[in-house]
C-alpha positions as a Markdown table, in Angstrom:
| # | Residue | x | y | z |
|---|---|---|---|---|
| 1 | Unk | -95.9 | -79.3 | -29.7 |
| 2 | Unk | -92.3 | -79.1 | -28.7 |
| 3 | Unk | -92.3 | -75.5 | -29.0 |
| 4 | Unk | -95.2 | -75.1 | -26.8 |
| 5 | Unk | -93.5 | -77.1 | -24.0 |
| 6 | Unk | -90.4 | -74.6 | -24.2 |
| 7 | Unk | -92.6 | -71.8 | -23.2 |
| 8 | Unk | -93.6 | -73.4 | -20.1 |
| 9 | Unk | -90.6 | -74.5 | -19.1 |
| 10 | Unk | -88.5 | -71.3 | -19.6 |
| 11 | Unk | -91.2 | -69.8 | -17.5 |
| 12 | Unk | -90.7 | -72.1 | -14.9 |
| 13 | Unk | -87.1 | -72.0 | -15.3 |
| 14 | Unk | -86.9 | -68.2 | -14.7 |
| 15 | Unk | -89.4 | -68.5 | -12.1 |
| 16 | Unk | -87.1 | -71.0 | -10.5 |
| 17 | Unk | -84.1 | -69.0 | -10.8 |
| 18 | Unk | -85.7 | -65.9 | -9.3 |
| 19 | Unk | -87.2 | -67.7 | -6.6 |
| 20 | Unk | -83.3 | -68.8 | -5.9 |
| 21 | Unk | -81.8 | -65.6 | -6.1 |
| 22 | Unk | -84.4 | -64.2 | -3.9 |
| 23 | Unk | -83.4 | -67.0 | -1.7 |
| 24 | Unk | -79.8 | -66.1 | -1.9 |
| 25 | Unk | -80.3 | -62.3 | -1.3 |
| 26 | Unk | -82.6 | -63.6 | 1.4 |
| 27 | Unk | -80.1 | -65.4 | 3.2 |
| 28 | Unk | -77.4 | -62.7 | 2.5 |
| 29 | Unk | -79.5 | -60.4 | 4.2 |
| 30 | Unk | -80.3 | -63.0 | 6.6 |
| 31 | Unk | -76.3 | -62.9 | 7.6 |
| 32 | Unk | -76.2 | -59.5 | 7.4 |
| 33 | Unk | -78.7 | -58.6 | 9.7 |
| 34 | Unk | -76.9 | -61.2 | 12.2 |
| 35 | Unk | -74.0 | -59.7 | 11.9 |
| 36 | Unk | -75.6 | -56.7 | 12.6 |
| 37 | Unk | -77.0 | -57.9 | 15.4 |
| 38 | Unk | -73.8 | -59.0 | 16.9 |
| 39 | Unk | -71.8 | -56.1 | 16.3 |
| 40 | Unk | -75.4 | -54.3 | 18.3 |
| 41 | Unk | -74.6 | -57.1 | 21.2 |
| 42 | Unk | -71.1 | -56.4 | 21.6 |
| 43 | Unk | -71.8 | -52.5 | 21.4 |
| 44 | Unk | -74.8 | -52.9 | 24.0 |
| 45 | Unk | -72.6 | -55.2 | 25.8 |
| 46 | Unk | -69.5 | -52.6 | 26.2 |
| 47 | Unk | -72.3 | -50.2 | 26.9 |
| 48 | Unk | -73.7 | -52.0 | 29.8 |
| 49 | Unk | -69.8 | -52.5 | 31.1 |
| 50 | Unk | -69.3 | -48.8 | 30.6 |
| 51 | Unk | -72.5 | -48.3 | 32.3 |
| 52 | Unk | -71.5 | -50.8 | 35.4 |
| 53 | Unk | -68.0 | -48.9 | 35.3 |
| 54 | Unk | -69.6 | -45.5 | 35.5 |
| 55 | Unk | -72.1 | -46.5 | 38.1 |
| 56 | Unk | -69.0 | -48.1 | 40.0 |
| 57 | Unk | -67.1 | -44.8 | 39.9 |
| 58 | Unk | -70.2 | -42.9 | 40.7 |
| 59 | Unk | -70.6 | -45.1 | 43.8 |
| 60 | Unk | -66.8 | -44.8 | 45.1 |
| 61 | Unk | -67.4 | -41.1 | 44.6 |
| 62 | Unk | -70.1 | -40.9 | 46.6 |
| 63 | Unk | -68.8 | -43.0 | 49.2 |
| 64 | Unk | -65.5 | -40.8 | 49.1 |
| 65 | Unk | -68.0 | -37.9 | 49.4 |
| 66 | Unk | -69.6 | -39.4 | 52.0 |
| 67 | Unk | -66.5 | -40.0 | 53.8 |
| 68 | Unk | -65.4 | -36.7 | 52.8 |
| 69 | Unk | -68.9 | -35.3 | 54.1 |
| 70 | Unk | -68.2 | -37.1 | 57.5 |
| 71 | Unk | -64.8 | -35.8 | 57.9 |
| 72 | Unk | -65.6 | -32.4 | 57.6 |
| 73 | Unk | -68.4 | -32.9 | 60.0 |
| 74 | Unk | -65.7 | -34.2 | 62.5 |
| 75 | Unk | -63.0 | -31.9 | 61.6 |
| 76 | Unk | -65.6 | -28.7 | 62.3 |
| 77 | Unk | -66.5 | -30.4 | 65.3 |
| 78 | Unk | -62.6 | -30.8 | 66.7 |
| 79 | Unk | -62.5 | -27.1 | 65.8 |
| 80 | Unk | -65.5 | -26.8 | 67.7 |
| 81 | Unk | -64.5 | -28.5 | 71.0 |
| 82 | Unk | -60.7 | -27.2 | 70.3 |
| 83 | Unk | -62.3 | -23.9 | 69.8 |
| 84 | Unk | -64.5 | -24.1 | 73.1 |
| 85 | Unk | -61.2 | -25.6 | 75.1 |
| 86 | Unk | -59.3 | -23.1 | 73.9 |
| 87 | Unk | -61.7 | -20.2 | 75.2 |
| 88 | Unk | -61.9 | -22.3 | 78.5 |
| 89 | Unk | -58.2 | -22.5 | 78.9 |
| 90 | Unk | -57.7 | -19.4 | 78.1 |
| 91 | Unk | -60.7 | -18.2 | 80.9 |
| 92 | Unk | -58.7 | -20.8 | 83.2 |
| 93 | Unk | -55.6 | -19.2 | 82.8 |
| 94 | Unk | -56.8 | -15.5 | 83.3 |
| 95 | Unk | -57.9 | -16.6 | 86.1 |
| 96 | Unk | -55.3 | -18.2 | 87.7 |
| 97 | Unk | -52.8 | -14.9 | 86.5 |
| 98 | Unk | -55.5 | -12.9 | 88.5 |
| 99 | Unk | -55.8 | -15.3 | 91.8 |
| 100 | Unk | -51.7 | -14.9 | 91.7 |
| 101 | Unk | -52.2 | -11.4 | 91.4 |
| 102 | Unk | -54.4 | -11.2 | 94.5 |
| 103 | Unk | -52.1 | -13.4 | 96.2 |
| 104 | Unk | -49.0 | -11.5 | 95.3 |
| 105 | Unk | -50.9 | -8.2 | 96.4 |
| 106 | Unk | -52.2 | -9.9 | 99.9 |
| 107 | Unk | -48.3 | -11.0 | 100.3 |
| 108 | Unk | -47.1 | -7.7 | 99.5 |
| 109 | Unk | -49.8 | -6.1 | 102.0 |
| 110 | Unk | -48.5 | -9.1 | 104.9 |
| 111 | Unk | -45.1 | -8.0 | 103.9 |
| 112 | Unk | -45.2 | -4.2 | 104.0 |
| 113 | Unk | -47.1 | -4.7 | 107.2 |
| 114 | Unk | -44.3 | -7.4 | 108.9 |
| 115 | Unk | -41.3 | -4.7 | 107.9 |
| 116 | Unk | -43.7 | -1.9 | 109.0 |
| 117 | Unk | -43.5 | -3.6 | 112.3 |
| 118 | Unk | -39.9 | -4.5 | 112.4 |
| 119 | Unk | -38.8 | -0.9 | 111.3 |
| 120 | Unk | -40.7 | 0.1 | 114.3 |
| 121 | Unk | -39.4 | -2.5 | 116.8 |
| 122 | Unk | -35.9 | -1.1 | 115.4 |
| 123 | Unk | -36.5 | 2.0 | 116.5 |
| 124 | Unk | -38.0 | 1.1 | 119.8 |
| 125 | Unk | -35.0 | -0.8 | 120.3 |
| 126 | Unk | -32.4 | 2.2 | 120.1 |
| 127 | Unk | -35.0 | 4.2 | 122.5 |
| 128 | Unk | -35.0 | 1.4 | 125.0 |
| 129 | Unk | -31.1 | 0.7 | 124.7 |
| 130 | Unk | -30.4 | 4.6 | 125.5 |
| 131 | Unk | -33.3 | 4.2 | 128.4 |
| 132 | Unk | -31.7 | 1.5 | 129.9 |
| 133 | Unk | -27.9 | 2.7 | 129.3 |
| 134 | Unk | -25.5 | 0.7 | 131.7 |
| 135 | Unk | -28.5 | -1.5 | 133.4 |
| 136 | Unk | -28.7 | -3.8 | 130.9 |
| 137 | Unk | -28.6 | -5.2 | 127.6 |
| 138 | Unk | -31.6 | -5.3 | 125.2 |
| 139 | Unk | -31.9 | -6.9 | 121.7 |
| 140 | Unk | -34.2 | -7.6 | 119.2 |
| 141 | Unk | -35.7 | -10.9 | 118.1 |
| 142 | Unk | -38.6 | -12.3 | 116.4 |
| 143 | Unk | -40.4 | -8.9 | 116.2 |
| 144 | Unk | -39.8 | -8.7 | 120.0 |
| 145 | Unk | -37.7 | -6.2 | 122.5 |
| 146 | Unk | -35.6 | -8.5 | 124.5 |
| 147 | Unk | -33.8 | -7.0 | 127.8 |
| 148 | Unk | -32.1 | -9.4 | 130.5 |
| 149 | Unk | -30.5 | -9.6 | 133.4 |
| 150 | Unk | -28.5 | -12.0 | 135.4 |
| 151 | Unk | -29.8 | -13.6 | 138.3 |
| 152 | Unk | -26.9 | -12.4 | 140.5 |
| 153 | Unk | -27.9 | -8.6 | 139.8 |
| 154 | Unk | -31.4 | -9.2 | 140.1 |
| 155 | Unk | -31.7 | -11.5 | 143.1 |
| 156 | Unk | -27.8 | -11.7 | 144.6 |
| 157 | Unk | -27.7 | -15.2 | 145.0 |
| 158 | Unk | -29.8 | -18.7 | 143.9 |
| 159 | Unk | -31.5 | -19.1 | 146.5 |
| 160 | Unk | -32.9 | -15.0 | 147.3 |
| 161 | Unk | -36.4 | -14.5 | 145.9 |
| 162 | Unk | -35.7 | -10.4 | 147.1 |
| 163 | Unk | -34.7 | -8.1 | 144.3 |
| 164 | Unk | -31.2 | -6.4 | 144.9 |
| 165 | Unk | -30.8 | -2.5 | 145.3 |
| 166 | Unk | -29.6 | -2.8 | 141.5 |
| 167 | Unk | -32.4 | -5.6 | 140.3 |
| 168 | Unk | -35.1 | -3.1 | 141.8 |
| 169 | Unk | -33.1 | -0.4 | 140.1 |
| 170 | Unk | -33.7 | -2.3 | 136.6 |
| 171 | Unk | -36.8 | -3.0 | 137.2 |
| 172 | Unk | -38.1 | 0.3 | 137.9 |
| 173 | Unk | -36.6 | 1.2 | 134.4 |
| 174 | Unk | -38.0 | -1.5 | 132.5 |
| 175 | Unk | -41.9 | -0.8 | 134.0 |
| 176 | Unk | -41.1 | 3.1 | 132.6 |
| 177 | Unk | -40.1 | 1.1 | 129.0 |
| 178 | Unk | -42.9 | -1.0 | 129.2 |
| 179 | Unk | -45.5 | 1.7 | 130.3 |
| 180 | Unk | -44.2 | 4.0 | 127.6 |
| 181 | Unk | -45.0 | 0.9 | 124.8 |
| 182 | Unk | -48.0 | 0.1 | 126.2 |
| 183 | Unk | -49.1 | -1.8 | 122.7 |
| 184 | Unk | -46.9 | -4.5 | 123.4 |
| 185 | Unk | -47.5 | -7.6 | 125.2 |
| 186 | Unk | -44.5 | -8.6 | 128.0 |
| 187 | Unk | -43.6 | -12.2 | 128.6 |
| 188 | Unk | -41.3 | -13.0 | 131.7 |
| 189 | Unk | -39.0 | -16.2 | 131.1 |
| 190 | Unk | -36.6 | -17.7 | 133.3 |
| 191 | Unk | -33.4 | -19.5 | 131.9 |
| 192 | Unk | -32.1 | -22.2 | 133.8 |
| 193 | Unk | -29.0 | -24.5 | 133.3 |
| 194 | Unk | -29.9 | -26.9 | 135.8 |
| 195 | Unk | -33.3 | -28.3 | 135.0 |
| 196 | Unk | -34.4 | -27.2 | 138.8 |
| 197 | Unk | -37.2 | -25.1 | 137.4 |
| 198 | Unk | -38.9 | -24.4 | 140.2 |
| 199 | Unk | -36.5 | -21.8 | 141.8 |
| 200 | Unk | -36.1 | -20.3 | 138.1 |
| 201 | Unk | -39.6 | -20.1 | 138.4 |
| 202 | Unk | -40.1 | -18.1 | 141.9 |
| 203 | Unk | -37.8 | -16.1 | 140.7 |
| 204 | Unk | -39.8 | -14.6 | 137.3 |
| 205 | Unk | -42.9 | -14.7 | 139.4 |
| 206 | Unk | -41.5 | -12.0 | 141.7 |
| 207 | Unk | -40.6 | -10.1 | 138.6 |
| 208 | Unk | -44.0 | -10.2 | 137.2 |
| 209 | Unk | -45.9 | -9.7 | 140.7 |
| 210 | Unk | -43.6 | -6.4 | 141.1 |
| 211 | Unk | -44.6 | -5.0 | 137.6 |
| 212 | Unk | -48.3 | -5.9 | 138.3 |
| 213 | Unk | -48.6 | -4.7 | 141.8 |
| 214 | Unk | -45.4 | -2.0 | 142.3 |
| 215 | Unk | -45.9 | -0.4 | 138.9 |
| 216 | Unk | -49.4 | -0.9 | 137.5 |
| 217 | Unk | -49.0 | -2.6 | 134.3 |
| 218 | Unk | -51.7 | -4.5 | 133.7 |
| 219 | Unk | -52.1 | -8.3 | 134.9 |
| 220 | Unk | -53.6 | -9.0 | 131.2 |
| 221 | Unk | -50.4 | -7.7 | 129.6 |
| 222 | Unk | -48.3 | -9.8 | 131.2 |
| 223 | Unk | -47.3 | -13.3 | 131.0 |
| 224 | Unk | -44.4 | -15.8 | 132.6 |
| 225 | Unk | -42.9 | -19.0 | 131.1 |
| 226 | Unk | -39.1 | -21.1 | 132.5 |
| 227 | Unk | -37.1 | -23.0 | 130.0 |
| 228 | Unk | -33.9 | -24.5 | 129.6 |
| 229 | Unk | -31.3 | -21.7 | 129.2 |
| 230 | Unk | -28.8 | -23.6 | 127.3 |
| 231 | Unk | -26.0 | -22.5 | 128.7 |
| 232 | Unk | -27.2 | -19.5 | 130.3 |
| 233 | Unk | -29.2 | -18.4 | 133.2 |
| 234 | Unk | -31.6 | -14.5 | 133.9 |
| 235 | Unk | -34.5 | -13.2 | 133.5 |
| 236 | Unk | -35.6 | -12.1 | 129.8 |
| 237 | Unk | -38.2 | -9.7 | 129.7 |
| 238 | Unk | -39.8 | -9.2 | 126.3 |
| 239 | Unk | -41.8 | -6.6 | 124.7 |
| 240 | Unk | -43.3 | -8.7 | 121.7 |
| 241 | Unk | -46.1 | -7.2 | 119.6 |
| 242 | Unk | -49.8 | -8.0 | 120.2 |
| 243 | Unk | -50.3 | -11.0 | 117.9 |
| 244 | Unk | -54.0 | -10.6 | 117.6 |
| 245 | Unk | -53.3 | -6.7 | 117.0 |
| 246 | Unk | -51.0 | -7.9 | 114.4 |
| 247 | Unk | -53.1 | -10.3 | 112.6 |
| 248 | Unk | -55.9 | -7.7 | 112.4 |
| 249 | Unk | -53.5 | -5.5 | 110.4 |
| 250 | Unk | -52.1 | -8.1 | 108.0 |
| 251 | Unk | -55.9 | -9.3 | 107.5 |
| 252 | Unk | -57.1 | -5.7 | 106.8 |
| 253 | Unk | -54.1 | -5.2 | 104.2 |
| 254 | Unk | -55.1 | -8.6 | 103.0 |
| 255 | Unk | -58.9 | -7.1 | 102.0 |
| 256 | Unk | -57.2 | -3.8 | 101.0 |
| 257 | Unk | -55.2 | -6.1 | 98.6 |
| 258 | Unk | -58.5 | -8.2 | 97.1 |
């Protein structure tokens, strides 16, 4: 009987223990696998912040290369516009070299045409100085032929509105001179010292109605003006060159020159 219950309980026994070691390798497998698991978290965890890093990086770069991008754009644009100004500055500056150019040209041409008509007043000058020898004096100023004469010679006294032998003598000289230039305009002007301007004034007048009427020069040529003398007192008469002449020279070497 006893022996029968042994067989029984050994089974259960071993059944008992194998059901415990099972157990036990159960539960070692148990902490294994959570130990697994933990060492997956932490790996899937440092992935994830390797992942966030990454994507991080990836988006500073690609805000950098959108800066990047951005500052190209604008840099290729200031080379643009640079570029552009550049070209027009350039255009601008051409073009002021070649309206100086002009200009320098037109000066040269208003020049060439002023000392053109000095060198020629010169040279009228010496003609009329050896024309009028010892019955005057003539000089040149402002383009002009000046010859004078004291009112003494011309008129004898201040009061005598009648040329003298040797102020019709001048006179007659002077309409030769002034035929002989008959390009130039002639201005009478009476100097006075006493700021009586009226005799001054009778005076040229007889001087210009004697070239008009005695010896033909022509009433449009002539002209008559009194002013202060400063110190000194005549008659100037002045070859000066016709202005409007003049001007239509300097403004044809002024197209010449365009």
């Amino acid at each position: 009987m006893m022996k029968k219950l042994l067989f029984p309980i050994a089974v259960l026994t071993f059944t008992i223990s194998l059901q415990a070691q099972r157990k036990s390798e159960l539960f070692a497998q148990i902490e294994t696998l959570k130990s697994e698991k933990d060492t997956l978290t932490q790996a899937l965890a440092q992935a994830k912040r390797s992942i966030s890093a990454s994507e991080a990086k990836a988006e500073t770069f690609e805000m950098e290369n959108t800066s990047l991008r951005d500052a190209n754009a604008t840099l290729l644009k200031n080379l643009t516009s640079f570029s552009e100004l550049s070209k027009k500055n350039t255009e601008n500056v051409n073009k002021t070299l070649l309206a100086l150019q002009q200009k320098e040209q037109q000066l040269s041409g208003i020049n060439q045409t002023i000392s053109s008509n000095d060198s020629t007043a010169i040279v009228m000058l010496g003609r009329v100085q050896q024309t009028l020898g010892d019955k005057g004096n003539a000089d040149f100023s402002d383009g002009a032929i000046v010859m004078g004469n004291s009112l003494n010679t011309l008129f004898g006294d201040d009061t005598s509105t009648t040329l003298t032998e040797k102020g019709a003598a001048w006179l007659e000289t002077l309409s030769g001179i002034i035929t002989t230039y008959g390009d130039r305009q002639v201005e009478v002007v009476g100097l006075n010292i006493t700021g009586e301007f009226g005799p001054t004034f009778d005076k040229a007048h007889v001087i210009i109605k004697a070239l008009s009427e005695t010896y033909s020069i022509s009433a449009e040529r002539l002209s008559l003006s009194v002013q202060d003398g400063n110190f000194k007192e005549g008659i100037l008469v002045k070859m000066v060159p016709d202005y409007k002449k003049f001007y239509d020279m300097v403004k044809d070497s002024v197209k010449a020159a365009q």
